[in-house]
N, C-alpha and C positions, 0 to 999 in steps of 0.2 A: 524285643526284636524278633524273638521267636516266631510268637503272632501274627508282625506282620510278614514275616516271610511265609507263613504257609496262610494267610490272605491274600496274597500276593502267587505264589503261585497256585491258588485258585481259582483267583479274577482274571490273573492277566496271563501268567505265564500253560497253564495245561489246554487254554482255547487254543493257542499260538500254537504250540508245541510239533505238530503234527503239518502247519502251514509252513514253520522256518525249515522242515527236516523236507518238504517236498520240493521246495523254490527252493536253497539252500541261498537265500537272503541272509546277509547282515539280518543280526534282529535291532536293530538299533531304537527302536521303540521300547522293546524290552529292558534294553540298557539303562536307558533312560526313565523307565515308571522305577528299576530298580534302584538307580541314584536318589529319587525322592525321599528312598523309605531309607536308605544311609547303606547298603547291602555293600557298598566297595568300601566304604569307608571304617568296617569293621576292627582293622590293623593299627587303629587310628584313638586314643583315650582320649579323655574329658579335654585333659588340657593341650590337645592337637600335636601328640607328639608321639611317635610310633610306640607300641606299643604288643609285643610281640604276646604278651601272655592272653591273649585274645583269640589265639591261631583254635582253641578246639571250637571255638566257633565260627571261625572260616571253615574248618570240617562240616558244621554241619552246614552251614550253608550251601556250601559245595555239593552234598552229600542230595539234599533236600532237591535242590536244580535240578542235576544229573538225570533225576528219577523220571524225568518228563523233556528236559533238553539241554543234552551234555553242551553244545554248541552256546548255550544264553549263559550254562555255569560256565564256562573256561572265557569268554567273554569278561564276563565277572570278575571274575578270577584276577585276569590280565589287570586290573587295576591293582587286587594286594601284590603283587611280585612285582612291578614296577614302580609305585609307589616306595615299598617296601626297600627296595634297593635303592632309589635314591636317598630318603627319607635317612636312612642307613648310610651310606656311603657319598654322594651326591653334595655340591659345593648349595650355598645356599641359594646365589643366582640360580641353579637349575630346580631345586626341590620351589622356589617359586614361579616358576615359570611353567613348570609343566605336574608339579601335583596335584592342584587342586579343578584344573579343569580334567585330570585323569577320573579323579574323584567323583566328578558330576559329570561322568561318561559323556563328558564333549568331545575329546580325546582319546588316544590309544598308542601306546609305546609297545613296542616289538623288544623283544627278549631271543637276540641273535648269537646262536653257537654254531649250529648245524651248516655245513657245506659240503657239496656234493660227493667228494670222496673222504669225508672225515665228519662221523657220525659220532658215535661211540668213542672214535680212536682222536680226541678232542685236539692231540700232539701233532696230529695230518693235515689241521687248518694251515690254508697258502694264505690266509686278509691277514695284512700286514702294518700296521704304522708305525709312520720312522720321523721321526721329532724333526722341525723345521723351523725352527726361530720358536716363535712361542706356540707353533701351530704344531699338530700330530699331521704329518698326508697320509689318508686312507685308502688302501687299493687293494679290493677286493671281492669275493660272491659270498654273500649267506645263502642256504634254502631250507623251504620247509620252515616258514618262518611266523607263525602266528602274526596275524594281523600286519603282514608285509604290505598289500594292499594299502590300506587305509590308518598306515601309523603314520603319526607327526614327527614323532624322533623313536630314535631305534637305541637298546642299549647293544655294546657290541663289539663282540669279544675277538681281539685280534693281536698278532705276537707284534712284540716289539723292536724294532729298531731291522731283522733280519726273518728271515723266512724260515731259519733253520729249526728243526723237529725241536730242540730243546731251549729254543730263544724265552724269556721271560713272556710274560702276557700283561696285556693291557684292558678295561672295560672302558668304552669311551660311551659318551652318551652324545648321539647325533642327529640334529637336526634334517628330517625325512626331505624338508625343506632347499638345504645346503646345495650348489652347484656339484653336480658330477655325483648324484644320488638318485637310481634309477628303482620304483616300487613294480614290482609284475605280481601278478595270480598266476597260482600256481595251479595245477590240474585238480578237478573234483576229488574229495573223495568218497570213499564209497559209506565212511559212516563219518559221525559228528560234520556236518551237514549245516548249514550256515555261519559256519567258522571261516573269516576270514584269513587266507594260506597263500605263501607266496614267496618269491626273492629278492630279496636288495644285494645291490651293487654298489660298489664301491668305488668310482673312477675318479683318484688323486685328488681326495674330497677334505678339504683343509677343516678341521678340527680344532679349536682350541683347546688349547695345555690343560687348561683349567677347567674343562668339561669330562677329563677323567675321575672314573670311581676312585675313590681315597684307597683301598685295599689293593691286595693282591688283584692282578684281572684275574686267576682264574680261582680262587679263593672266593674272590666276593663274588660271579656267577654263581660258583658252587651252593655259595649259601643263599642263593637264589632259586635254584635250583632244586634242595632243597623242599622249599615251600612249596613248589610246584609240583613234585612228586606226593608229597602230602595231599595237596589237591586231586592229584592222580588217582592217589586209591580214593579219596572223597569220592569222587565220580563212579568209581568201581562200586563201591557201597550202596551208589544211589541206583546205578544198575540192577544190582543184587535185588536192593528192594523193591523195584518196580517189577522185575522178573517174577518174585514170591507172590507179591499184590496180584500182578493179572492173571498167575498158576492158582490161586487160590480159587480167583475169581472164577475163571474157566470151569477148574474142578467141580467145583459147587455148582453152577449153572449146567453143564452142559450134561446131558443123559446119554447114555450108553449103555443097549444090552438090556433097556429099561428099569435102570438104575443112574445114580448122579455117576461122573468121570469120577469122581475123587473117593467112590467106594473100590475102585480098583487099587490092590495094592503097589502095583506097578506103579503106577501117579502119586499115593502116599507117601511111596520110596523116595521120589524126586524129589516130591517139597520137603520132603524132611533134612533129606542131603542139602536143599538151598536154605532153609532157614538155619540150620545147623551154619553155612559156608559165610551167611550172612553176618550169626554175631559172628565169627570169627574174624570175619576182613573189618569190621566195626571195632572190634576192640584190639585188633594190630595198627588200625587207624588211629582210634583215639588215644592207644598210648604215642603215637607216633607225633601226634599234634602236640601231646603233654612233652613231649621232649624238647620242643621247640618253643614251646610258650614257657619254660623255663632258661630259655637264653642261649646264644652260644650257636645259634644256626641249628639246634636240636640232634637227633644222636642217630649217626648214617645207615649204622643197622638196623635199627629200628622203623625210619622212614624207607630202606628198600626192603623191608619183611614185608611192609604193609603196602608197599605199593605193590612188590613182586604178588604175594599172597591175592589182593584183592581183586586186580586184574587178571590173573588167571581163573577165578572163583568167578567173576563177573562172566567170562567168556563161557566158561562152563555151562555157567545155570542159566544163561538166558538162551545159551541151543538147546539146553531142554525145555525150558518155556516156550519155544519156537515148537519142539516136540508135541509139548502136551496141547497146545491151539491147533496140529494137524495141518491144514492147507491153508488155513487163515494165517497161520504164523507167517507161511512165505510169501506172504501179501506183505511187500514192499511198505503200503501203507499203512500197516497193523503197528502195535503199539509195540510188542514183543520183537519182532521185527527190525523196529529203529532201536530197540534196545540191543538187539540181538550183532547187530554192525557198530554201534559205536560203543561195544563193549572191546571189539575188537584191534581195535586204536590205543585203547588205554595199556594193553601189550605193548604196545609197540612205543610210542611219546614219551619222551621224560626219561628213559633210558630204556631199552627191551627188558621184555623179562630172563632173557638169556644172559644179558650185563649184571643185572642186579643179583643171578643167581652165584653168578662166579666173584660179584665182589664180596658176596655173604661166605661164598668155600673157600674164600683166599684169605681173608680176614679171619676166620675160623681156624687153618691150619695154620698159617704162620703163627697169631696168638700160639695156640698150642705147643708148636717147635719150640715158641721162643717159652717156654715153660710159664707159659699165662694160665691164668683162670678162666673159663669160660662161663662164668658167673654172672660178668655184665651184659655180655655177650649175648648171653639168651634169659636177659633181662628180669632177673631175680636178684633181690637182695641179699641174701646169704643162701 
């Protein structure tokens, strides 16, 4: 698999790279060479049944993408997290109805939490469904909603029966299809750049009973979610290493003062702090993926160390790779560049790193009050 993936993104995916981030196109051709080689189908064993101890190799896939177009990896991606949760959770009429064209990137399912004044604060969601005979009625807004556009069904996280801040929760799985289901695009942004973004609506959109996740609704997002943060620092890693690659390259090629960049120790200092920041967010990642390919939706701390960790290290080091290219770097079109903005994102997606910092100091002190060990905690065995 290995193989073909770095065949793959050297035939098909680093020509592209630089045309999806300028047109900020669907790459859906990428999607599609990548379905061939099995790249969605990773989460997935011999005998077609999910398979979660697989996840350090959705890192690196993730990881590998990223490096060249966050936008084709999170594309990607959207197939293990959807899959994943229905495969996981999902009645069996919908795990056949909408896994296996996900799989062979004909399709694309949305993974909806976010609405306009309830981000982070998941408890300030107003989408609501309230049981109707055998039907859920759905009414309400997502945003900000990966592949809102151009998704067939949405999964989609909304309280039950009442609007009120502590009502139970539901994950309904809804056909994009259904009467009174509105898809819009959302505004560009400024990085990861052919990523389909956008809003659905929700207007008194009947739902069958039997199209909800089997778990808790915000339980089973969560450990969706989860994955997706994993994914998160993946991308952050591939940042990293693309930033190291073209500082490297830069240093060594370019002369100054009639010597190489990279006899300056000022430039040494930087790549040394990025390949240094590099394993670190690598192997907060790939413990974080081992947590999870061991079962159980994988271990929270761990996956927000590594997503917080990576994407702050990714934002980092690729403004200094912006640095050490000079004028070239603020060329829009440069390599460093698009690394340099959709490093920036990975802050922000999947939880801020402001969220992640305070569930890691909340979690830390209470343990502590409550006369815990902080042993697991910061992931040592004795």
């Amino acid at each position: 698999m290995i193989d073909q993936l770095d065949t793959f993104v050297t035939d098909v995916l680093r020509p592209r790279a630089a045309t999806i981030d300028e047109t900020a196109e669907f790459p859906q051709d990428v999607i599609s060479a990548a379905a061939e080689i099995g790249l969605q189908r990773v989460l997935i064993g011999d005998d077609g049944r999910l398979d979660p101890s697989r996840a350090p190799l959705v890192h690196e896939i993730s990881e590998r993408l990223a490096m060249y177009s966050m936008a084709s990896a999170v594309a990607i991606a959207n197939a293990h997290l959807t899959t994943y949760l229905l495969l996981k959770y999902a009645p069996a009429e919908l795990i056949e109805r909408w896994v296996e064209p996900t799989l062979a990137g004909q399709v694309f399912g949305a993974f909806a939490i976010t609405e306009a004044h309830a981000g982070t604060d998941v408890r300030g969601m107003g989408t609501v469904a309230r049981r109707d005979g055998d039907d859920y009625v759905l009414t309400g807004e997502k945003c900000w909603v990966g592949y809102a556009p151009n998704c067939s069904y949405a999964i989609v996280l909304a309280k039950e029966g009442t609007g009120e801040r502590d009502a139970p929760m539901v994950a309904l799985v809804v056909d994009t299809a259904s009467a009174g289901v509105t898809r819009a695009a959302g505004p560009a942004f400024d990085g990861l750049r052919g990523m389909s973004n956008g809003s659905l609506a929700f207007d008194g959109v009947r739902v069958p009973a039997w199209s909800r996740l089997s778990s808790d609704g915000f339980g089973g997002m969560m450990d969706g979610l989860n994955l997706a943060r994993i994914d998160a620092a993946s991308y952050a890693c591939g940042l990293l290493r693309g930033a190291l690659v073209a500082s490297t390259e830069r240093a060594a090629s370019r002369t100054a003062f009639g010597r190489p960049l990279g006899d300056l120790q000022a430039i040494q200092a930087k790549i040394g702090r990025m390949a240094t920041d590099y394993q670190a967010a690598r192997a907060l990642t790939t413990r974080a993926a081992a947590s999870f390919a061991a079962g159980d939706g994988g271990d929270q701390d761990a996956i927000s160390m590594a997503k917080l960790f990576a994407s702050e290290a990714a934002r980092r080091n690729t403004d200094e790779a912006v640095q050490i290219h000079g004028a070239e770097g603020v060329v829009r079109s440069s390599w460093v560049n698009r690394l340099n903005r959709d490093a920036k994102v990975t802050q922000i997606f999947d939880g801020t790193s402001e969220i992640h910092e305070t569930m890691l100091g909340r979690r830390a002190v209470r343990l502590t009050a409550a006369g815990g060990d902080l042993t697991a905690f910061l992931g040592r065995d004795q």
